[in-house]
C-alpha positions as CSV (number, residue, x, y, z in Angstrom):
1,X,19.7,123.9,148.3
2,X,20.1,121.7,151.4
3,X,20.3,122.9,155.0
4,X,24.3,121.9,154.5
5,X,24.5,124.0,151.9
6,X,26.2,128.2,153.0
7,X,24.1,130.4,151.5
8,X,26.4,133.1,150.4
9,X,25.5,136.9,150.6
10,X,29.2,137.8,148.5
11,X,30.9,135.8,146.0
12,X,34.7,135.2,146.1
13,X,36.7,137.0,143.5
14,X,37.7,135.2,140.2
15,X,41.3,136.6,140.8
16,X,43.0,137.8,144.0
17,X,41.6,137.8,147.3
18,X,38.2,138.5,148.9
19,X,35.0,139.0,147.6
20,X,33.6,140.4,144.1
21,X,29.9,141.9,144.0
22,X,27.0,140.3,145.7
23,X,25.2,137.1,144.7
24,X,21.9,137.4,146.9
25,X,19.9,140.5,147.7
26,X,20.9,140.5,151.4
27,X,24.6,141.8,149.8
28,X,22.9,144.3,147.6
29,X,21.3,145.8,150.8
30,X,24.3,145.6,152.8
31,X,26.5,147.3,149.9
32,X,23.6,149.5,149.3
33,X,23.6,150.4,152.3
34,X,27.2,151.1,152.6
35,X,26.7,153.3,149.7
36,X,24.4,155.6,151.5
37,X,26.0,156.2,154.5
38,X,29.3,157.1,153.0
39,X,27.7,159.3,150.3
40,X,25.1,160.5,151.9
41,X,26.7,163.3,153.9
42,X,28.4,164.5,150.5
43,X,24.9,165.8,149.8
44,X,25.6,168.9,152.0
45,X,28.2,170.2,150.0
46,X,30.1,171.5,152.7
47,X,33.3,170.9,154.7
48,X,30.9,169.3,157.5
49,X,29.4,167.1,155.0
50,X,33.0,165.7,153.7
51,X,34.4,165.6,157.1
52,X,31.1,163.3,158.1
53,X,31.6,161.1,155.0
54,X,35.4,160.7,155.4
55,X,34.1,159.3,159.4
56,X,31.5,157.3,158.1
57,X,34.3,155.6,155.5
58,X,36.4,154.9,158.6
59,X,33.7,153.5,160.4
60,X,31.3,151.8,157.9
61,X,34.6,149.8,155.6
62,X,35.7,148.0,158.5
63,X,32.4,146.7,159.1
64,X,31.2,146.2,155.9
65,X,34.7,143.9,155.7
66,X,32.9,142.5,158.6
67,X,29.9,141.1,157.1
68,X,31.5,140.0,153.8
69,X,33.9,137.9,155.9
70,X,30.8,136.6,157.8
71,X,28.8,136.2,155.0
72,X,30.4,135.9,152.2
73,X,32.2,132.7,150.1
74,X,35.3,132.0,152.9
75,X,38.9,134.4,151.6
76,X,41.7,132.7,150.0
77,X,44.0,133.5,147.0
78,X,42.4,132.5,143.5
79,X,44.0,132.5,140.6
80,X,40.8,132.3,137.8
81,X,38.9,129.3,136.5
82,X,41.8,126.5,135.8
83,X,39.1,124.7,133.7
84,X,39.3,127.2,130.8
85,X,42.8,126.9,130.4
């Protein structure tokens, strides 16, 4: 890998638009990340805890969209491999 070369934290979809599961460890912490702070507050099993997690979806997805745009393979519509027919 050159300096020229993006290093990608996401991959881009096979089909569809945006980006499929990480492809360096920098996306797995991000997603993991992502992970925790929506589900963590689900661990209270309360009301509180749901209405915290419910915030933390509204807050954390947009930015999470965020860094996969930043970071990950740039967004346009694919339709598969064309190679393997």
């Amino acid at each position: 890998m050159t300096d020229d070369d993006p290093h990608y934290w996401f991959g881009a979809k096979r089909y569809g638009y945006g980006w499929g599961l990480p492809v360096a460890w920098q996306g797995w912490i991000v997603l993991g990340a992502y992970f925790a702070v929506v589900l963590g507050p689900l661990a209270l099993r309360n009301r509180t805890g749901a209405m915290i997690s419910l915030g933390a979806v509204l807050v954390a997805t947009p930015l999470l969209v965020w860094v996969c745009y930043r970071k990950g393979e740039p967004p346009r519509w694919r339709w598969g491999n064309r190679e393997s027919g």
